[in-house]
Phi, psi and omega in degrees: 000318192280319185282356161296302183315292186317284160035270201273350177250319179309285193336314185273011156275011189295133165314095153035058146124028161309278224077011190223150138330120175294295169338278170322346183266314180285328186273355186278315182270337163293004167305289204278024179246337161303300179306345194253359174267300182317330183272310167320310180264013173236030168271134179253318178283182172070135203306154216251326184296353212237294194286352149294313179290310174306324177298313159292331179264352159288310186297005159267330170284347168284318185283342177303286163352257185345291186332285186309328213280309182325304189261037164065043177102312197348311217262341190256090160291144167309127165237173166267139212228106161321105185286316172335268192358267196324280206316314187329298176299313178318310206277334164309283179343298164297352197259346179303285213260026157304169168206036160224171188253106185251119198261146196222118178242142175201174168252169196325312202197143177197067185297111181229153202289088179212171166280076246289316181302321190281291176329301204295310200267003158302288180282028165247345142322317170307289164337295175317292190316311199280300181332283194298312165356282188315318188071169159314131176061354167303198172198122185264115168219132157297080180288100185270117165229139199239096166276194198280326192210030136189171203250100166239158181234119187250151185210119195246110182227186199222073192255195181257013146093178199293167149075002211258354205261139145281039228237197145272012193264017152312300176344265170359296173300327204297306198302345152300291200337294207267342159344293178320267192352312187277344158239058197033027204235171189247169166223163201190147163226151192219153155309150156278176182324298163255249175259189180064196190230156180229104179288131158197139180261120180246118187223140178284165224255128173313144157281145182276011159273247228338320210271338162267021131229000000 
């Protein structure tokens, strides 16, 4: 019963147009920052100063998470966010537990007005998918573009493409989908070129009021 309560009051702090168990949503993206501390503090090899730091810095992104969804969005307010950066970061992030090869381009800068927490964990879903997609010895790359008037993050992997795949990863997508949404930008998936899938995230371009003040 008390953890049916908790639930039910988290659900109703839930952001605006999830569409998902806030729960069920949060244990979906705490999957992969658990596997890269659990893969980290059980390395026998590698600078020991290094796989610490890496360890602190996932359990801080486990704790951001935790933070917004308890405080209904409250604590991830909108900013001006350098989406390079952030994307940057997604993909450092993502690299403990790949077995691909995650490739990363970007532009100098690239601002927009979001919710840096809800963004971080749209691409790092996004990422989590195009990995497993990608397999052992595949290749994932993260493209950071900055137009006159949006801002796209393309995630590229080099699978066996839509429909072609088994996976469980429907969650994953809704909960990008309204990520996106809540920081005013769409997400689309496409064939790649050849093979594999093309993810992108499109967020409009910071305005020079936001961005001075």
């Amino acid at each position: 019963m008390k953890s049916l309560l908790v639930q039910d009051i988290l659900a109703s702090r839930e952001p605006s147009g999830l569409g998902v168990d806030t729960i069920r949503a949060l244990c979906h993206d705490l999957r992969q920052p658990l596997a890269a501390i659990l893969l980290l503090a059980g390395a026998e090899n590698g600078d020991v100063r290094r796989r610490l730091d890496g360890i602190l810095e996932e359990a801080q992104w486990l704790s951001d998470m935790v933070e917004a969804v308890i405080g209904g969005a409250a604590n991830d307010h909108p900013a001006t966010v350098d989406v390079v950066d952030l994307a940057r970061c997604c993909a450092l992030r993502a690299q403990p537990t790949a077995t691909c090869q995650i490739g990363f381009f970007g532009a100098d800068t690239a601002l927009a007005v979001v919710a840096p927490v809800a963004l971080s964990r749209a691409l790092s879903c996004v990422l989590d998918n195009a990995v497993r997609a990608a397999g052992p010895y595949g290749r994932v790359t993260v493209e950071v573009a900055n137009g006159d008037n949006e801002i796209t993050i393309r995630v590229t992997d080099d699978g066996p493409g839509l429909g072609q795949v088994l996976t469980n990863n429907s969650l994953g997508l809704t909960i990008t989908r309204a990520l996106v949404s809540s920081c005013g930008g769409s997400f689309d998936l496409s064939s790649g070129a050849t093979v594999g899938v093309v993810a992108q995230i499109v967020l409009p371009v910071s305005s020079s009021e936001a961005i001075a003040s």
